[in-house]
C-alpha positions in Angstrom: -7.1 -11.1 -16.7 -4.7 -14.3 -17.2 -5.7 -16.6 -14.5 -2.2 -16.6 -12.8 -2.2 -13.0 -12.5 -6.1 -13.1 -11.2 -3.8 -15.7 -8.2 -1.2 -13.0 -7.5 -4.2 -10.7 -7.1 -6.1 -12.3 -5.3 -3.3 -12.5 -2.1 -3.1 -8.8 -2.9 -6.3 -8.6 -1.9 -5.6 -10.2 0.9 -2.8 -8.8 1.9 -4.2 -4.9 1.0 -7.0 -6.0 3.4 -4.7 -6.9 6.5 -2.6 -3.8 6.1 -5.4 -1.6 5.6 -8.6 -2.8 7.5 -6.9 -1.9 11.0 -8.1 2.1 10.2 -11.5 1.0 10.4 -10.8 -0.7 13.8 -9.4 2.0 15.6 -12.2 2.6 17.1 -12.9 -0.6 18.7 -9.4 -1.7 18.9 -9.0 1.8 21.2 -12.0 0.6 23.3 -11.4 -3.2 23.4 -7.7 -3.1 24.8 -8.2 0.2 26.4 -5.6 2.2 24.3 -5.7 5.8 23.0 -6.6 6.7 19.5 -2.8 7.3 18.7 -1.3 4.7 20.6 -3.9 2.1 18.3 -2.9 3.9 15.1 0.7 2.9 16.2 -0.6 -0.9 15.3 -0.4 0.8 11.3 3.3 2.3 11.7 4.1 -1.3 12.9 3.1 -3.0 10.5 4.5 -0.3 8.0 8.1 -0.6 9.6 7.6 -4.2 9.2 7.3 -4.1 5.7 10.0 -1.6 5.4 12.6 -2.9 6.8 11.3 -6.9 6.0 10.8 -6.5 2.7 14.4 -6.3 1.4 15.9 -8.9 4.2 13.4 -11.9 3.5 13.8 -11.0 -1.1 17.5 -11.8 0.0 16.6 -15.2 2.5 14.5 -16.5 -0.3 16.6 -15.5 -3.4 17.8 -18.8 -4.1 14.1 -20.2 -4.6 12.2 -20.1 -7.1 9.4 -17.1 -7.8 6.5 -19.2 -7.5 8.0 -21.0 -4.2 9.1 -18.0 -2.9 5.3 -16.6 -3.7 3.7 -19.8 -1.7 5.9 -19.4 1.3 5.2 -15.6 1.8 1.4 -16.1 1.2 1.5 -19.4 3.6 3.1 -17.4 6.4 0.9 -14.2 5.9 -2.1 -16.5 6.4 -0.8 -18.2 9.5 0.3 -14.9 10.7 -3.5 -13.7 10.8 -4.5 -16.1 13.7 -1.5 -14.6 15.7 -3.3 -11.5 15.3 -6.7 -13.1 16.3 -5.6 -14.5 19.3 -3.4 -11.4 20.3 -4.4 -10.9 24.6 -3.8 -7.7 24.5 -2.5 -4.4 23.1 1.0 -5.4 22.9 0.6 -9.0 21.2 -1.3 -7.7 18.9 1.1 -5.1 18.3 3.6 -7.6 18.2 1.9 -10.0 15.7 1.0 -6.9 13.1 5.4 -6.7 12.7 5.5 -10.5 12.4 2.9 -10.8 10.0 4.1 -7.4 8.2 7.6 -9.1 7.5 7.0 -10.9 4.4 4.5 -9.0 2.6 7.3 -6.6 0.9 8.8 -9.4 -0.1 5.8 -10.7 -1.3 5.1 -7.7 -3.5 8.2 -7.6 -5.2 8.6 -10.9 -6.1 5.1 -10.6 -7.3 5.6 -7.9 -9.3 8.4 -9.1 -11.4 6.2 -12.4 -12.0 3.6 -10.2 -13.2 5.8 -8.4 -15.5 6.6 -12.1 -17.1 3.2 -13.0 -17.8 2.4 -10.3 -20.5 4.0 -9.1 -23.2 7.0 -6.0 -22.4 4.4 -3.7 -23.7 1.8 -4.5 -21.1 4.0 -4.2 -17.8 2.6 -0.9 -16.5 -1.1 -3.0 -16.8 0.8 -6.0 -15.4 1.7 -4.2 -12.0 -1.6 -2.3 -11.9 -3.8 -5.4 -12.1 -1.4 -6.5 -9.1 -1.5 -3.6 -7.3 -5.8 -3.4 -7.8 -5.3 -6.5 -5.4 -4.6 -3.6 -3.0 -7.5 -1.1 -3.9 -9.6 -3.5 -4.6 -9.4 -4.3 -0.9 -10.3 -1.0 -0.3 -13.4 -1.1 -1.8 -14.7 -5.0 -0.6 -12.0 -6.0 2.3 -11.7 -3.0 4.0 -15.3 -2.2 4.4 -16.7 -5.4 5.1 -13.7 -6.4 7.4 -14.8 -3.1 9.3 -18.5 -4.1 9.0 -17.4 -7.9 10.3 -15.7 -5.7 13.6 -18.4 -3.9 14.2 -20.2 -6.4 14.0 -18.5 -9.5 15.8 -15.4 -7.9 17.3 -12.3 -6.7 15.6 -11.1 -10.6 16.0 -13.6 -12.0 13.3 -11.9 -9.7 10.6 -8.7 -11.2 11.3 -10.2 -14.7 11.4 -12.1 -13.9 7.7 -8.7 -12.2 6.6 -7.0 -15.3 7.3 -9.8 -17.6 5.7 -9.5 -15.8 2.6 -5.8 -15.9 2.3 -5.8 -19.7 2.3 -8.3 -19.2 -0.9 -5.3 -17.3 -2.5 -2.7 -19.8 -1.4 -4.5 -22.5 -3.0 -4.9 -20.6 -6.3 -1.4 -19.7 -6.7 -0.6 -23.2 -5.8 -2.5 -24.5 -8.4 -2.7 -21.6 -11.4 1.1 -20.0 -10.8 3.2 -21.3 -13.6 6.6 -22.9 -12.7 9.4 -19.9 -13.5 10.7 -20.2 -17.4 14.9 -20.5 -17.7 16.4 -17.1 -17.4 17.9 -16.0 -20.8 21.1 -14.8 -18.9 23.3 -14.8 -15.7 21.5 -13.3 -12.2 22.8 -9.9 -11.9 25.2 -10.2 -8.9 24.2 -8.6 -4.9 26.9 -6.0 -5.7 25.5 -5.3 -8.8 22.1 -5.4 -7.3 23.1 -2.8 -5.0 24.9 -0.7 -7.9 21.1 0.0 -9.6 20.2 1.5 -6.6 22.4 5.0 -7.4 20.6 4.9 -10.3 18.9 8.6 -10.2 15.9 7.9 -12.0 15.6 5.1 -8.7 16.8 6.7 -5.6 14.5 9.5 -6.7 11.3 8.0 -7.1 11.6 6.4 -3.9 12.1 9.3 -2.6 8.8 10.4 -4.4 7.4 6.9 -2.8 8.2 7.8 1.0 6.8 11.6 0.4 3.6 10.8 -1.1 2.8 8.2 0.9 3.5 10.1 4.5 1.0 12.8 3.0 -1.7 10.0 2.2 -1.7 7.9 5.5 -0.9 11.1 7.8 -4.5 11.5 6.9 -5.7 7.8 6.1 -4.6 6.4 9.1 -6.9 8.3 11.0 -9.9 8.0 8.2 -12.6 6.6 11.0 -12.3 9.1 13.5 -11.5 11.8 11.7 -14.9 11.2 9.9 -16.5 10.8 13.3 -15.2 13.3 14.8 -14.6 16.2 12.2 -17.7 15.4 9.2 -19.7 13.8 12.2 -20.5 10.7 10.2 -22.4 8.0 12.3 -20.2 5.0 13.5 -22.4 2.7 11.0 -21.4 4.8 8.0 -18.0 4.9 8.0 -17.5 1.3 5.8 -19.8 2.9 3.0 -17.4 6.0 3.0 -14.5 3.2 3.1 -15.9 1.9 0.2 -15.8 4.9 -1.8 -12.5 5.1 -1.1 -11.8 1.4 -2.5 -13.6 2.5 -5.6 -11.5 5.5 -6.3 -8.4 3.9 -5.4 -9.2 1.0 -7.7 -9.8 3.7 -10.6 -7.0 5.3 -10.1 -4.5 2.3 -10.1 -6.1 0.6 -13.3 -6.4 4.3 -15.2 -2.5 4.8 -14.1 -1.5 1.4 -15.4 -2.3 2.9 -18.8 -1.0 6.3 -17.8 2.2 5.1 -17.3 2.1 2.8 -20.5 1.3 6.2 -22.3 2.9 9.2 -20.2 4.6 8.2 -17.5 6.2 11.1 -15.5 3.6 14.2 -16.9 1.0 11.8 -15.5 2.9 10.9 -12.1 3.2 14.6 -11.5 -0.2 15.5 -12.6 -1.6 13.1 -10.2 0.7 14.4 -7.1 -0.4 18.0 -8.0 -4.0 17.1 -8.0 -3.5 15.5 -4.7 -2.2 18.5 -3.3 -5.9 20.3 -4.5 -7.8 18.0 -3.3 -5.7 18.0 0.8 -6.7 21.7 0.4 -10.4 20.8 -0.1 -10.8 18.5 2.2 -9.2 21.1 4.8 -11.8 23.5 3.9 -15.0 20.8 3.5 -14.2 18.4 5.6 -17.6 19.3 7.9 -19.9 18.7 5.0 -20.8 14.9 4.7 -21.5 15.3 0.7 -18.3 17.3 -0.1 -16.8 14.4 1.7 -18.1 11.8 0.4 -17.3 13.2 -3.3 -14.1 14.3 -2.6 -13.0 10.5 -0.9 -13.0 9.1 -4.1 -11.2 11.4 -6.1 -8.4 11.4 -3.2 -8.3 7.7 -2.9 -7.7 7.8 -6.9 -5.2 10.2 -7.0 -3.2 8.8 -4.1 -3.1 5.3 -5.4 -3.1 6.0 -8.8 0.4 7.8 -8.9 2.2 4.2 -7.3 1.8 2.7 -10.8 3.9 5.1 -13.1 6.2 5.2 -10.4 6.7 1.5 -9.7 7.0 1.1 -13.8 9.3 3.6 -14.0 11.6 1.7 -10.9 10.9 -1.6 -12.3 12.3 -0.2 -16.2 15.1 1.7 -15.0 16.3 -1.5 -12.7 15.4 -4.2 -15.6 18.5 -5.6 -16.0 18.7 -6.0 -11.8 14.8 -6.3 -10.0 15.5 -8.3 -7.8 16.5 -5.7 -4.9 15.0 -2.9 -6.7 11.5 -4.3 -6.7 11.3 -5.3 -3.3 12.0 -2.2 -1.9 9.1 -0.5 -3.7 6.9 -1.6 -1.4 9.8 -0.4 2.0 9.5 3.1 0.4 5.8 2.7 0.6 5.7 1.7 3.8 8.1 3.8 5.0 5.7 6.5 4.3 2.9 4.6 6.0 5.0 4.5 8.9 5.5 8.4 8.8 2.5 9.2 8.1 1.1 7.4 11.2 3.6 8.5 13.2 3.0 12.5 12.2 -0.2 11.7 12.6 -0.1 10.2 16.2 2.7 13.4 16.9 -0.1 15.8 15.4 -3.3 14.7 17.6 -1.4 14.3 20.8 -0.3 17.8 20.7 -4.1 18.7 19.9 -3.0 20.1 16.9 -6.6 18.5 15.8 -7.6 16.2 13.1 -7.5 19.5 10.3 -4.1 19.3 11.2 -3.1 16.3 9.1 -4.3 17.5 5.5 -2.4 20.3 6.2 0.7 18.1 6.9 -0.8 16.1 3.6 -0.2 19.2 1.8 3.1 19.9 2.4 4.2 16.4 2.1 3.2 15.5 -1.5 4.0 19.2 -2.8 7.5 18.0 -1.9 6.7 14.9 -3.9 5.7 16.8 -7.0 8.8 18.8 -6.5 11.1 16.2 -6.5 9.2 14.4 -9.8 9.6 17.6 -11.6 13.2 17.5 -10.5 14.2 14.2 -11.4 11.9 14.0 -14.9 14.1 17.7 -15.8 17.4 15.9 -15.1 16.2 12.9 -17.7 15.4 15.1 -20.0 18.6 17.2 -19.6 20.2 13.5 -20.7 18.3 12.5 -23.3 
């Protein structure tokens, strides 16, 4: 991995970890500020509706700056931002300080992203974003575990404290590793021409794909912890081993879909939604048998991260001649579906539908992603 990319990835890490960690707190979170299960799990649509509606806004503040400047001053604040958390009194600071903190990091992520894309050859993009996005899953596997270890441990505090410690690490390395941006070879495509790539079918509908897939994944992931504890019956202290089977799948799946999407992009962007949808219906069936679980956690976590690389290529191609709106809002689809999910989720459990309601929801969810890929692949192909 090129050292500047190893940078970028590394505040992916860091970033994946913030977002992601706070499912392993629930728990604790729920009992320390004396909140329900759903109301905490609101702390993740938050933060997703942050980076939603953040994301595009701050791409347009920081426009006139340079990548790697741009890159620094997202990364800076995220850092800073996780002592806000730390030092949150209560439910609703805390709550508060997730959407601050959320604000930048879609902004961070597209910018990111088309940096990436410069650093290889035009051949090597799908890897490009993959190795950035493995910032995120690889958090899964190390940060989200041992942040949830670190909370059970010392409080949920410490994990935002550590979170914060090791985003200064990534500051410093893009700082120092980042190269300066090279001269564009032509004119910035205008805001109104920005906006004009948006009606761009093969776009518009694999964000749509984005926001469907991902309320199916987090309807479920958002309440990982005590849906483990309370459905498989897995002991408090094993839930950040099961967390970091997740990492390991998701981490799989991102780096074998980089080269999916280098090889066959949409076949292998359906194929993964499908097999999503198979593996919902196991976990609905299995979910009370700890060894089912535990195999059937990493093949999820690969599937449901693994389909974001073809799909981010395949915006980042279509809009090459105008990224700089189009890759931003990548990650506001994403979190747009975050923000559903979490928020079906909360709807689901305090209705006591109960927690085998939400693979149920999963299932429906990403069939309608699949549907909409096969859709929108049929009308390219009608073109071509």
């Amino acid at each position: 991995m090129p050292l500047p990319l190893l940078a970028l990835f590394l505040a992916a890490f860091g970033i994946g970890t913030a977002e992601f960690v706070i499912a392993g707190l629930l728990p604790a979170v729920s009992t320390d500020l004396g909140v329900s299960i759903p109301t905490a799990g609101l702390l993740i649509s938050a933060y997703a509706i942050g980076v939603a509606i953040g994301g595009p806004i701050v791409t347009l503040l920081v426009a006139k700056l340079s990548r790697k400047t741009a890159i620094v001053i997202l990364v800076g604040a995220f850092t800073a931002g996780q002592a806000l958390c730390a030092l949150a009194p209560d439910y609703t600071m805390l709550l508060i300080a997730r959407l601050l903190v959320s604000i930048g990091h879609g902004a961070y992520f597209g910018v990111a992203a088309i940096s990436a894309t410069k650093l290889v050859p035009p051949a090597q993009s799908g890897r490009a974003v993959a190795m950035l996005l493995a910032g995120i899953t690889v958090a899964n596997i190390i940060g989200v575990p041992a942040g949830t270890a670190i909370g059970n441990a010392f409080g949920w505090r410490a994990t935002f404290w550590a979170v914060g410690a090791f985003s200064a690490l990534a500051l410093a390395a893009i700082t120092l590793l980042v190269p300066a941006d090279a001269p564009e070879t032509h004119a910035p495509a205008s805001l109104g021409n920005q906006f004009r790539v948006l009606t761009r079918p093969a776009i518009y509908m694999s964000f749509a794909i984005i926001v469907s897939a991902a309320t199916g994944q987090f309807v479920l992931f958002s309440y990982i912890a005590p849906f483990l504890i309370e459905v498989t019956k897995v002991p408090v202290d094993l839930v950040p081993w099961l967390l970091l089977l997740f990492g390991v799948g998701s981490t799989a799946g991102v780096l074998i879909g980089g080269r999916l999407a280098d090889w066959k992009l949409m076949p292998s962007l359906i194929g993964m939604l499908l097999g999503a949808a198979v593996v919902y219906a196991l976990i609905l069936v299995l979910s009370g048998n700890l060894i089912a679980m535990a195999l059937l956690i990493p093949v999820w976590a690969g599937l449901s991260f693994g389909f974001g690389t073809p799909v981010q290529t395949r915006i980042l191609r279509a809009a090459a001649d105008a990224p700089n709106l189009a890759s931003p809002l990548i990650p506001t689809a994403f979190n747009i579906g975050i923000a559903l999910g979490a928020i079906f989720g909360a709807y689901a459990l305090e209705r006591n539908w109960g927690y085998l309601s939400l693979p149920v929801i999963a299932i429906v969810t990403v069939l309608i992603a699949a549907l909409l890929a096969i859709v929108s692949w049929q009308g390219e192909r009608a073109k071509a």
